[in-house]
N, C-alpha and C positions, 0 to 999 in steps of 0.2 A: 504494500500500500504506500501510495506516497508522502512524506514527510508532511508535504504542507496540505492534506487533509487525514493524516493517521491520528494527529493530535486534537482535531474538532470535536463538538458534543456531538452528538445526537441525540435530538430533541423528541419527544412525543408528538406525533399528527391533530395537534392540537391548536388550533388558533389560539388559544391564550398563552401559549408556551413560545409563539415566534413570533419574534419584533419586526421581520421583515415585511416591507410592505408588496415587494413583488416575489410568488410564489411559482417553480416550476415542480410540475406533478408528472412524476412516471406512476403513480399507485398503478398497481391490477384495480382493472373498471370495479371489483367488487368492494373496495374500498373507497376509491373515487366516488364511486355514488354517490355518498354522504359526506364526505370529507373534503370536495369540492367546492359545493352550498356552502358548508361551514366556512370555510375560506372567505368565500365571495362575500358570505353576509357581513363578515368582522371586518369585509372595507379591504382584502387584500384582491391585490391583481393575480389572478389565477392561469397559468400559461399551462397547457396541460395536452400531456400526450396520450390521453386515456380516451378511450372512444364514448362515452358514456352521453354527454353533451353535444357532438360533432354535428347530429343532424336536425339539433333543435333551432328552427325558425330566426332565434332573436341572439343566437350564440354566433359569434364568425368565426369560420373556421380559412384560414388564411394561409396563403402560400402569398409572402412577402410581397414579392417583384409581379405576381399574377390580381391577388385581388384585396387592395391596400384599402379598396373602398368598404370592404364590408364591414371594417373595424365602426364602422359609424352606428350600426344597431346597437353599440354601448349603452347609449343612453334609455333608450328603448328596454332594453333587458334588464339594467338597473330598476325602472320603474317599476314595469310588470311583476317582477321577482322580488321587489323590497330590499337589494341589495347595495348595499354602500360598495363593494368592490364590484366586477367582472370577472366572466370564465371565457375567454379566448383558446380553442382547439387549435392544434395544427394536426395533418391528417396522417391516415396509415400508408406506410410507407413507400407502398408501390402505387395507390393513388396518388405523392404526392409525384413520383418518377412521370406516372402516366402524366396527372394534368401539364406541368411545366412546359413537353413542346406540343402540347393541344394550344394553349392560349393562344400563340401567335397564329397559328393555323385558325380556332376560330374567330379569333378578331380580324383576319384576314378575309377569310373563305369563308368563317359558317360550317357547323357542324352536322350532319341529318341524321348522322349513326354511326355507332363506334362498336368494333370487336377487340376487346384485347387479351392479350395472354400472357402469363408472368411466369417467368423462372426465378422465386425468390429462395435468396441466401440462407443458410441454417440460423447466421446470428437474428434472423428476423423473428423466430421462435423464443428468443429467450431463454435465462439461464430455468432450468439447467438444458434446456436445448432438444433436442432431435439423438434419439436412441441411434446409434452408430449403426447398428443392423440395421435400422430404416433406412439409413440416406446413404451408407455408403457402396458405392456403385450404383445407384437407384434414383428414381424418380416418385416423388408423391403426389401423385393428382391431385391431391385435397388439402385446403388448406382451412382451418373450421371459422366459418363467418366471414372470411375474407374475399371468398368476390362479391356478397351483398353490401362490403363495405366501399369496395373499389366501383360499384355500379354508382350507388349513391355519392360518394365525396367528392369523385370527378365532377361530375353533374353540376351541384356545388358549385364547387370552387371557381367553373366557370361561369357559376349564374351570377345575377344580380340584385342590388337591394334599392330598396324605395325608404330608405333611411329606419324604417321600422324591424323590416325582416328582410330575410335572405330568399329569394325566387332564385331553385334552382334549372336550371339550361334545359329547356326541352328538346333535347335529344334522347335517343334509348342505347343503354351499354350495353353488351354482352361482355361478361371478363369471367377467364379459364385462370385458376392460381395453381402454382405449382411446385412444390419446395422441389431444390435441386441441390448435388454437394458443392454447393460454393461457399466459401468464407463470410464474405463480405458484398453487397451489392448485387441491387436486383436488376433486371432484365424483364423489359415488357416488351413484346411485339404487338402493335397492332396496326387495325386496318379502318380507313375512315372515310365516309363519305362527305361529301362536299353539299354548300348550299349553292356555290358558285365553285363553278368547275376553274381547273387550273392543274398544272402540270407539276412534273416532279419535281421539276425542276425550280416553278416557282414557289411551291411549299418550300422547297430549300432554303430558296433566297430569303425567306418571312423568319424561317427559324433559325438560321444566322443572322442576322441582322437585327432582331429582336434583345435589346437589352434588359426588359421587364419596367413594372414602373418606375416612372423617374424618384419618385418618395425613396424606395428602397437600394436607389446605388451610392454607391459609397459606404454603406452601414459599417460595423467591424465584420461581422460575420458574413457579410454579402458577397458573393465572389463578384472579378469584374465581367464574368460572364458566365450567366445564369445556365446557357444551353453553348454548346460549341455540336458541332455538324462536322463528322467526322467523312472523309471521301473514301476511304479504304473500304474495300469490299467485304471484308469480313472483321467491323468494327460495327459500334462499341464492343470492347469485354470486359469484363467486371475485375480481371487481375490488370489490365490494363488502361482501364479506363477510370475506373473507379475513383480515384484520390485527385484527381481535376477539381480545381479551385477548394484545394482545401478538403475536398469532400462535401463540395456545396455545389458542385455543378456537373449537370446531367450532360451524357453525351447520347447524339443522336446520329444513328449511319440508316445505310439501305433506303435510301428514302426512295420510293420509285413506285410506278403505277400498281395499281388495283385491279385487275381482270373484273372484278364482282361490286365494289366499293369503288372510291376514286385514287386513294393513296395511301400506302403502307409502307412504317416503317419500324426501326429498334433505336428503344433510349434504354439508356443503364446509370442507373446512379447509387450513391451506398445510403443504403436504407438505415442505418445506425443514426448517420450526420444530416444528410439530407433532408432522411425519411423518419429524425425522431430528435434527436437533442438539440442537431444545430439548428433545424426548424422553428424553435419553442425560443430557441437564443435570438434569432433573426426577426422571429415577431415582436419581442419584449423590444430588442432594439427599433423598430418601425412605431412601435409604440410611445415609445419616448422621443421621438422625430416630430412625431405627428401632436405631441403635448399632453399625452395623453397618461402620462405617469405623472406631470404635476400639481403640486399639491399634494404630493402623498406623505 
């Protein structure tokens, strides 16, 4: 363990027991559930990786650089809920892989329907992890709750709010999850149809050139480029690609037509940093941009 946290306390999940006004939560949702609330109502800011909150209406669940606006239903959820603090999501991990180069595609194109499919990393399970006789040499089809999360948070994330609640994106997902024996870093392939047609080449050009919102560059934790667009034919890889900006930015290759859809392609990014702690760190930082930690 390292020096400069072997000698910290630890404290009780208690709001009266922490002085800190901004709170980050890995709990298991079955703790979360109540321990969340409790937070929010004692007036702390709640940054939380637990799925428990993600799909409620007046909660924003935020990927930095893609939807900085949904932070605004704060106020809104305060009310409704009687809380002096907020509970702010950031999503599960290969939804947040998948949304990141949807954005520029549908704020370009327009979305009408999405297939995707995940080869994710063992560390995505958690300690104590994936029984060696399962994973090794093998593939698990199933992954439990996790493609009705990745249907739903994409959707999200690219939806939009009317300063109340969060309208999410009407399009329909199909998404296949799949653990696979890799370390670190998930891999989504998917396939997407267009509102406006365009070529592969110009989805390329949208997801290069896309740097996410302007609020969230520069952040500390923000890479200076959220998506890079890899030309090599048999790229992104997760031992290769993975640790791009830090572990803050997804890499996207194969981008190319659709026989069935309009265009498909493969992003990969590391669901630990991306897809869970540096997420929760990147929003707190967006939130303090935006003024919304002062006063506390």
């Amino acid at each position: 363990m390292p020096s400069k946290v072997g000698g910290m306390t630890v404290r009780a999940c208690d709001p009266a027991e922490i002085t800190a006004d901004i709170v980050f939560s890995a709990l298991d949702s079955a703790a979360a559930a109540t321990a969340e609330p409790a937070f929010a109502c004692a007036g702390k800011i709640v940054l939380t990786n637990a799925k428990n909150f993600r799909m409620e209406a007046d909660v924003p669940l935020v990927i930095a650089e893609v939807n900085p606006d949904h932070l605004d239903v704060i106020p809104a959820q305060r009310k409704a809920r009687g809380w002096k603090g907020a509970i702010v999501a950031n999503g599960n991990c290969s939804a947040i892989v998948t949304a990141l180069p949807l954005a520029p595609i549908h704020r370009e194109f327009g979305i009408t329907k999405l297939v995707v499919a995940t080869m994710q990393a063992i560390s995505g399970a958690g300690y104590p992890g994936v029984a060696s006789l399962d994973i090794l040499g093998n593939v698990i089809p199933y992954i439990g709750d996790e493609e009705p999360k990745i249907e739903a948070e994409v959707r999200k994330f690219l939806g939009t709010t009317d300063g109340a609640t969060v309208h999410s994106a009407d399009f329909p997902v199909s998404a296949h999850a799949n653990r696979v024996p890799v370390e670190h870093g998930h891999t989504v392939v998917m396939s997407v149809g267009l509102s406006r047609r365009a070529s592969a080449e110009e989805v390329s050009h949208a997801i290069a050139n896309w740097k996410g919102a302007p609020e969230a560059r520069g952040l500390p934790s923000a890479p200076a480029h959220p998506l890079e667009v890899s030309e090599a034919p048999d790229q992104p890889q997760p031992r290769r690609t993975v640790d791009r900006g830090a572990g803050m930015t997804v890499t996207v290759g194969r981008i190319r037509p659709d026989p069935i859809f309009d265009v498909k392609l493969v992003a990969a990014g590391h669901n630990v940093i991306r897809g869970a702690a540096g997420a929760s760190v990147l929003n707190a930082e967006l939130m303090a941009r935006r003024g919304l930690l002062d006063g506390l």
